[in-house]
C-alpha positions as a Markdown table, in Angstrom:
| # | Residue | x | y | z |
|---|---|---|---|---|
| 1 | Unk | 0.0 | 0.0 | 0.0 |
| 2 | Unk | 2.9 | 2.5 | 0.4 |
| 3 | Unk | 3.6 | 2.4 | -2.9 |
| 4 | Unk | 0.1 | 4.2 | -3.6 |
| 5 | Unk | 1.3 | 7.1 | -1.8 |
| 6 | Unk | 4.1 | 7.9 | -3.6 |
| 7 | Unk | 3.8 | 10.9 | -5.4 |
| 8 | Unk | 7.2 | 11.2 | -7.0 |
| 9 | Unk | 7.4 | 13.3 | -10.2 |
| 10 | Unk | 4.0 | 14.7 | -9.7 |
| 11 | Unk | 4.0 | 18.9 | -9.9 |
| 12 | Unk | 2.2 | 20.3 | -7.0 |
| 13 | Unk | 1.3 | 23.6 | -6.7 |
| 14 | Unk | -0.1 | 24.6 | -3.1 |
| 15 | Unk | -1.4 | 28.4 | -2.7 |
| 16 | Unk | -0.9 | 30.3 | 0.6 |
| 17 | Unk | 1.8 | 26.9 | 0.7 |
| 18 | Unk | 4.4 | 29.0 | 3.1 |
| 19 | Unk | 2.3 | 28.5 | 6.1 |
| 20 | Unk | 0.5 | 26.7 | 8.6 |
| 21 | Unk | -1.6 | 23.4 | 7.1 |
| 22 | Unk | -0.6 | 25.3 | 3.2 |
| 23 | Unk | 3.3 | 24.1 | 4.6 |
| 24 | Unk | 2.7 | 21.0 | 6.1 |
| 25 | Unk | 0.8 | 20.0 | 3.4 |
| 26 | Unk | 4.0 | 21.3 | 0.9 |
| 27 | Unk | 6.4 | 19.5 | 3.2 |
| 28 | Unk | 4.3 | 16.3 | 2.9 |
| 29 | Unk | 3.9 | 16.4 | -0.4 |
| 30 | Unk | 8.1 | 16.8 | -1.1 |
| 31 | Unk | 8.7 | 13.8 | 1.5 |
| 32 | Unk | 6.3 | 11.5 | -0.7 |
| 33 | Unk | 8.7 | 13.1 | -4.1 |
| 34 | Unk | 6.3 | 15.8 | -5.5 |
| 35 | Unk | 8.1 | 18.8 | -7.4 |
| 36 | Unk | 6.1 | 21.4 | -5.2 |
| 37 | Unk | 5.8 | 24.6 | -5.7 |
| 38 | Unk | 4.5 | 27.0 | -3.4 |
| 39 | Unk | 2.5 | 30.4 | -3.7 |
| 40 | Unk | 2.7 | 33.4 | -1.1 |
| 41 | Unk | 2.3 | 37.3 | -1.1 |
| 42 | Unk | 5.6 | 37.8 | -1.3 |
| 43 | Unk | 6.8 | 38.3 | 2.4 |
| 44 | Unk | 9.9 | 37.6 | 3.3 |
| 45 | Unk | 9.1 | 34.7 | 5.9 |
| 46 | Unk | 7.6 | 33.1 | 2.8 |
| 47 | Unk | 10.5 | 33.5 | 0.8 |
| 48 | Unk | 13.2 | 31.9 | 3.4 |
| 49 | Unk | 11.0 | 29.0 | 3.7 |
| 50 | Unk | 10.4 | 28.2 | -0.1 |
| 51 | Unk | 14.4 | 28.7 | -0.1 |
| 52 | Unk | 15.0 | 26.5 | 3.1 |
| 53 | Unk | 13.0 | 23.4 | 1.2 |
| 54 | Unk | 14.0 | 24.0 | -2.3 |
| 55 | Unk | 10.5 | 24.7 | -3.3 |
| 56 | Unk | 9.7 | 27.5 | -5.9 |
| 57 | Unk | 8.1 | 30.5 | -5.0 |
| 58 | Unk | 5.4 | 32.4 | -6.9 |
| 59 | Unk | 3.7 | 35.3 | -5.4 |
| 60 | Unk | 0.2 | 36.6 | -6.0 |
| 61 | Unk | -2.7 | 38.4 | -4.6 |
| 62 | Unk | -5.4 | 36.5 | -4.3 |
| 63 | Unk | -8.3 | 39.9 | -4.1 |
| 64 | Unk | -6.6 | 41.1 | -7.6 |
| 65 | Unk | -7.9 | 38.6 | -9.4 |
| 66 | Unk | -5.5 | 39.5 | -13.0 |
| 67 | Unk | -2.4 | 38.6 | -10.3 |
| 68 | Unk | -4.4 | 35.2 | -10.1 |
| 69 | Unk | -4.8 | 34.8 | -13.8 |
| 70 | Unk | -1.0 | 35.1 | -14.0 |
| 71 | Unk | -0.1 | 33.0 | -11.4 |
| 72 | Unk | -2.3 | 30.7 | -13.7 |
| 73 | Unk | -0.8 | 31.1 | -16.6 |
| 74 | Unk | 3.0 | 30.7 | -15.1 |
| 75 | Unk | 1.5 | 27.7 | -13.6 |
| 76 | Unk | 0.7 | 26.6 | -17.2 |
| 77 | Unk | 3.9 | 26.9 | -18.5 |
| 78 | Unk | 5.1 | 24.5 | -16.1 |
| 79 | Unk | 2.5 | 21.7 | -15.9 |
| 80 | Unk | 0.4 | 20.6 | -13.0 |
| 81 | Unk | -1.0 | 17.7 | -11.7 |
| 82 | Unk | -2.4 | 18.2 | -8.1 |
| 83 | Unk | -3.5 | 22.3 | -7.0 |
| 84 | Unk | -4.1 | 23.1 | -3.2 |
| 85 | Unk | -6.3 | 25.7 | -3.0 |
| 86 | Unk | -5.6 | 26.6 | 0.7 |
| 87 | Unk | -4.7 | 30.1 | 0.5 |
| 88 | Unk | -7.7 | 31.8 | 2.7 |
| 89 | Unk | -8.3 | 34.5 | 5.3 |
| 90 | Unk | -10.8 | 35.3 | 8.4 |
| 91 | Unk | -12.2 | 38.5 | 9.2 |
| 92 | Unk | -14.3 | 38.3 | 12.4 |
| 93 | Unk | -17.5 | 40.5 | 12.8 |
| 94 | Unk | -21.0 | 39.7 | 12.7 |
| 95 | Unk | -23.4 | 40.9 | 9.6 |
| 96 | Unk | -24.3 | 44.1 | 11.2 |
| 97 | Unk | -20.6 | 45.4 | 11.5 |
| 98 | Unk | -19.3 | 43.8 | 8.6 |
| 99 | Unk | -17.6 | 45.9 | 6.4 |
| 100 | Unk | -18.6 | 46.1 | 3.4 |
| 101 | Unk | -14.5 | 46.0 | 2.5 |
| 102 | Unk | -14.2 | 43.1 | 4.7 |
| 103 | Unk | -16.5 | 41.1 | 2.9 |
| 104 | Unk | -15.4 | 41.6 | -0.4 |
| 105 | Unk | -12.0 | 40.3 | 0.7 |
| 106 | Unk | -13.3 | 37.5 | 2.3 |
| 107 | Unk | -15.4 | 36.0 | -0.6 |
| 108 | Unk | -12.5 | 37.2 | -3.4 |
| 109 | Unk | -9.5 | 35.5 | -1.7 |
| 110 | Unk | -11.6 | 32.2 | 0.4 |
| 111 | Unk | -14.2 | 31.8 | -2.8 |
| 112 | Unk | -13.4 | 33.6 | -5.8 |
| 113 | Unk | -9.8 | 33.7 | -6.8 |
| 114 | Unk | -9.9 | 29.4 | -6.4 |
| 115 | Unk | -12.4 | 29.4 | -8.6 |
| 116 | Unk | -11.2 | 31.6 | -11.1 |
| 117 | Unk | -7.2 | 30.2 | -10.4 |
| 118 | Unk | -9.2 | 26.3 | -11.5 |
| 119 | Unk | -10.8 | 27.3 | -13.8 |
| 120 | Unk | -7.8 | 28.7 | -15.7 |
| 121 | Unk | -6.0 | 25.7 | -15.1 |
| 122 | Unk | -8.6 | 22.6 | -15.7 |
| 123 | Unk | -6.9 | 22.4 | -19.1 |
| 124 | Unk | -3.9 | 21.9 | -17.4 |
| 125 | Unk | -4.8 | 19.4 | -15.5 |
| 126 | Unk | -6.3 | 17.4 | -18.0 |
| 127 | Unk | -3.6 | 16.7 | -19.8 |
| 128 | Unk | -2.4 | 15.1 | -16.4 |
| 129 | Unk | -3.0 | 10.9 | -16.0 |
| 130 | Unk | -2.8 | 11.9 | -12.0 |
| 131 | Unk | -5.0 | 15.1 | -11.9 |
| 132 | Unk | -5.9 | 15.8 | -7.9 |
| 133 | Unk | -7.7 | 18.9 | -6.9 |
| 134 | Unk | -7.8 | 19.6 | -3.4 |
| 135 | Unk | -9.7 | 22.8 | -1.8 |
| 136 | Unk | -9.4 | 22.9 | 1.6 |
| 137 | Unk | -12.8 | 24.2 | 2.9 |
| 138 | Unk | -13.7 | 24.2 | 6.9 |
| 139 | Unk | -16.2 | 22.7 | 9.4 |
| 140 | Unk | -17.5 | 26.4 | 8.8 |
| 141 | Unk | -18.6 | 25.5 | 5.5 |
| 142 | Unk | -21.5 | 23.3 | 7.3 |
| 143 | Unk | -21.4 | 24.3 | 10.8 |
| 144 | Unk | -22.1 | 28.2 | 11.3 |
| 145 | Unk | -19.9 | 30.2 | 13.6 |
| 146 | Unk | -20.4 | 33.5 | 15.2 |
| 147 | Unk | -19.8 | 36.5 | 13.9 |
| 148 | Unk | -18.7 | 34.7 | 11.0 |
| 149 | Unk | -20.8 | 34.6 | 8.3 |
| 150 | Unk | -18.8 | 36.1 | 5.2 |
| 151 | Unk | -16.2 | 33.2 | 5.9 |
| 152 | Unk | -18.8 | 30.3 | 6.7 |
| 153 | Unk | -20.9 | 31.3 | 3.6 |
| 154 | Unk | -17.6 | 31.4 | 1.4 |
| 155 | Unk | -16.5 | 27.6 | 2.7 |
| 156 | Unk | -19.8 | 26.6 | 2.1 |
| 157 | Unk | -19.4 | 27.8 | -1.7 |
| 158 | Unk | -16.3 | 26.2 | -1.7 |
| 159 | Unk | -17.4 | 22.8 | -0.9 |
| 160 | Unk | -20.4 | 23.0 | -3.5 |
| 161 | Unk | -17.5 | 23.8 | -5.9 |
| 162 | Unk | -15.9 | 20.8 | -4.9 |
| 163 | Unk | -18.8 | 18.6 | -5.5 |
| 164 | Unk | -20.0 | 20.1 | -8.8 |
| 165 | Unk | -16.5 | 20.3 | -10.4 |
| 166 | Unk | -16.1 | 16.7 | -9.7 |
| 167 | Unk | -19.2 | 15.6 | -11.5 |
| 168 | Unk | -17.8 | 18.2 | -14.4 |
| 169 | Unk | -14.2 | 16.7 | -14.7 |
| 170 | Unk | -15.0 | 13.0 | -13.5 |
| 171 | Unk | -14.9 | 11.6 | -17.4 |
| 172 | Unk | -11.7 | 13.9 | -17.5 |
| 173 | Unk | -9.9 | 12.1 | -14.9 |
| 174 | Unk | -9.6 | 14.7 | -13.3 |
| 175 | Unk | -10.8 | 14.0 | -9.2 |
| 176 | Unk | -11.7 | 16.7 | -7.1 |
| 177 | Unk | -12.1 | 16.3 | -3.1 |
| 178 | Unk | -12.4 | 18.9 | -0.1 |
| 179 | Unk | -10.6 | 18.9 | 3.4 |
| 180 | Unk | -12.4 | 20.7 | 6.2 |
| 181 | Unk | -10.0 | 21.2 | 9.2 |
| 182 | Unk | -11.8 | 21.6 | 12.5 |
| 183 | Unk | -9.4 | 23.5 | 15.4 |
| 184 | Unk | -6.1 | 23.5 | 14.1 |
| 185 | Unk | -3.6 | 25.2 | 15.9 |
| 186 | Unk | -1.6 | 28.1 | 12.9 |
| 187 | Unk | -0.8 | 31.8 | 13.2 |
| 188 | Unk | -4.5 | 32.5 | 11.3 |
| 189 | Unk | -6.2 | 31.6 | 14.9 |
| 190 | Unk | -3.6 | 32.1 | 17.4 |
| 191 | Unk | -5.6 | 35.1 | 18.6 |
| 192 | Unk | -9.0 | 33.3 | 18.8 |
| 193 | Unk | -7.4 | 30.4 | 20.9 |
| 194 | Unk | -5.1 | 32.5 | 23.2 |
| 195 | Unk | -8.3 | 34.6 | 24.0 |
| 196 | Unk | -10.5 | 31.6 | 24.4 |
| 197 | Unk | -7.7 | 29.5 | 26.0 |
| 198 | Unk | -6.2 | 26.4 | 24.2 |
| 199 | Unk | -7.4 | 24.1 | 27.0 |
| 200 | Unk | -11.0 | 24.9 | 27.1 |
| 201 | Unk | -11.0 | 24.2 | 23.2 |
| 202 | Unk | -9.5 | 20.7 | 23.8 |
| 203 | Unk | -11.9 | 20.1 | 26.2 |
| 204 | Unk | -14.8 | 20.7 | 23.8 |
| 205 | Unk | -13.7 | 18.1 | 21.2 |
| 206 | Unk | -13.9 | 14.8 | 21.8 |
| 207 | Unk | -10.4 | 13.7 | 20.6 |
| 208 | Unk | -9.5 | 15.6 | 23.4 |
| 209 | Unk | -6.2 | 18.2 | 21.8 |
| 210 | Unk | -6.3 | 21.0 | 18.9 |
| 211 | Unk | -5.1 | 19.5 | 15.6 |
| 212 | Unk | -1.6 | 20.1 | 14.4 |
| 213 | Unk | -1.2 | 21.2 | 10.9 |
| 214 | Unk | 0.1 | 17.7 | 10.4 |
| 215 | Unk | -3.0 | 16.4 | 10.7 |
| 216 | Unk | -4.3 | 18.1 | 7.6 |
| 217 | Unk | -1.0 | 17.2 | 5.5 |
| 218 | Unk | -2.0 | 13.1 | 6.0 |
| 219 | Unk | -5.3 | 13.4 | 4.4 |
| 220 | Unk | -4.1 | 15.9 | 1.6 |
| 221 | Unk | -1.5 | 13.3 | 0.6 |
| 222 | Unk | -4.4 | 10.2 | 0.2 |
| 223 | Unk | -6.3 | 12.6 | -1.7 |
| 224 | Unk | -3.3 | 13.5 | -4.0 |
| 225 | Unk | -2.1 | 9.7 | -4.3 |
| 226 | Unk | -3.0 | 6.9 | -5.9 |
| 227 | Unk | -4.3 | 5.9 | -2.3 |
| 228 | Unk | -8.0 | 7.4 | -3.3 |
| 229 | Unk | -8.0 | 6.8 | -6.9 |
| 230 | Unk | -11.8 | 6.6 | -6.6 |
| 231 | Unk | -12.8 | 9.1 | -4.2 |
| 232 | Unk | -14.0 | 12.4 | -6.0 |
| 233 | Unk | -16.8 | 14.7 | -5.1 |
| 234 | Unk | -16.0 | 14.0 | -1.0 |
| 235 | Unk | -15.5 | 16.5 | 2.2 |
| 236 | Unk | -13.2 | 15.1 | 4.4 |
| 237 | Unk | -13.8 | 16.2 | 8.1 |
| 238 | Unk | -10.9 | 16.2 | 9.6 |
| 239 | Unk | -11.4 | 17.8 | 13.1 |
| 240 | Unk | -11.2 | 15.1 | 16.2 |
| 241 | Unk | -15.3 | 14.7 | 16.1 |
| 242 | Unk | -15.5 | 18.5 | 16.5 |
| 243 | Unk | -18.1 | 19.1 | 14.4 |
| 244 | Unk | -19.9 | 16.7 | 16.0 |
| 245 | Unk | -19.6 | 17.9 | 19.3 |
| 246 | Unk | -20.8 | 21.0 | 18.6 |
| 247 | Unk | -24.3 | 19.9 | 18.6 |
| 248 | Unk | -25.1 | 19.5 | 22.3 |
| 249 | Unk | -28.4 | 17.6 | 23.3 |
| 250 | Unk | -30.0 | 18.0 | 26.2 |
| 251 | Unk | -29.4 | 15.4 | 29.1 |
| 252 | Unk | -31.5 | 12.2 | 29.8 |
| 253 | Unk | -31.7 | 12.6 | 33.1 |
């Protein structure tokens, strides 16, 4: 079965790669032999770790959508057979304070640009005999949260995407699968858990910890491998029966 894994020789791009589950998932991907390339906004902490892994670096921003069409088209150029679309961002504020700047961004860069970004490059992927997309969605995108409801609606999308652009690109070869993350631990959230307190979120999932980024990157590699040759059109939860949780029922006694 390890053999199924192996994704050696297989181009990988991952978007918002430099980071959190987009870097684990990058570093996963390069153990198993991928040629990975990763996509940031040009900062220089992205830089030094594209540099430190031997990974190449494109930069674009995901809320001008013509910076997207040429990261596509460089992309192109190169060949591709499994795109992360993980780049994403979180703006907390409930509908009534929402900004209407705020949500813009939120629904351009979680919703939009990955659209747009596949779109370009379904040809692309094709011509691949591996083709893997992977959008990496949320528990949000089913379970609402507060003051949340740009970013929940935008997952949401996102995993509709998924399952619609499978039944699309199925004859193509081409499979197309979602992973929703539950409470991993990255920079994106650090504020919400510090403030909340890392404890009292382990104590609310049943697994009992947060998730580690690694977490994600174990899943992302079955649904790039040969591992799930016939999975397409699926949202994998990966959370630690968070989601689950989430739904309190009232005592029996």
């Amino acid at each position: 079965m390890t053999a199924d894994f192996d994704l050696t020789g297989r181009r990988a791009l991952i978007t918002g790669g430099c980071r959190g589950i987009g870097a684990a998932i990058a570093l996963a991907f390069a153990e198993q032999g991928a040629q990975v390339v990763v996509h940031g906004r040009g900062d220089e902490a992205g830089r030094a770790f594209a540099a430190e892994h031997g990974f190449d670096y494109l930069t674009a921003d995901f809320f001008d959508l013509d910076a997207v069409t040429g990261l596509a088209g460089t992309v192109a150029r190169r060949g591709l057979d499994i795109l992360v679309n993980n780049a994403g961002m979180e703006i907390n504020a409930t509908v009534e304070h929402l900004a209407p700047a705020a949500l813009s961004r939120q629904l351009r860069v979680n919703l939009e640009a990955p659209i747009l970004l596949t779109h370009l490059l379904v040809p692309t992927l094709k011509a691949s005999s591996h083709a893997s997309i992977i959008n990496v969605s949320s528990i949000h995108g089913s379970v609402p949260a507060f003051a949340n409801a740009a970013y929940c609606a935008a997952k949401a999308g996102l995993e509709m995407f998924t399952r619609t652009l499978a039944v699309e690109l199925g004859a193509a070869g081409v499979r197309v699968n979602a992973i929703a993350p539950g409470a991993i631990a990255t920079d994106m959230n650090r504020d919400l858990l510090d403030r909340i307190g890392r404890d009292q979120f382990a104590q609310w999932i049943p697994m009992g910890r947060l998730g580690h980024v690694d977490d994600i990157a174990g899943p992302a590699v079955f649904l790039a491998s040969d591992a799930s040759e016939y999975v397409s059109g699926a949202i994998l939860t990966v959370d630690g029966a968070y989601s689950h949780h989430l739904v309190r029922y009232r005592s029996a006694d």
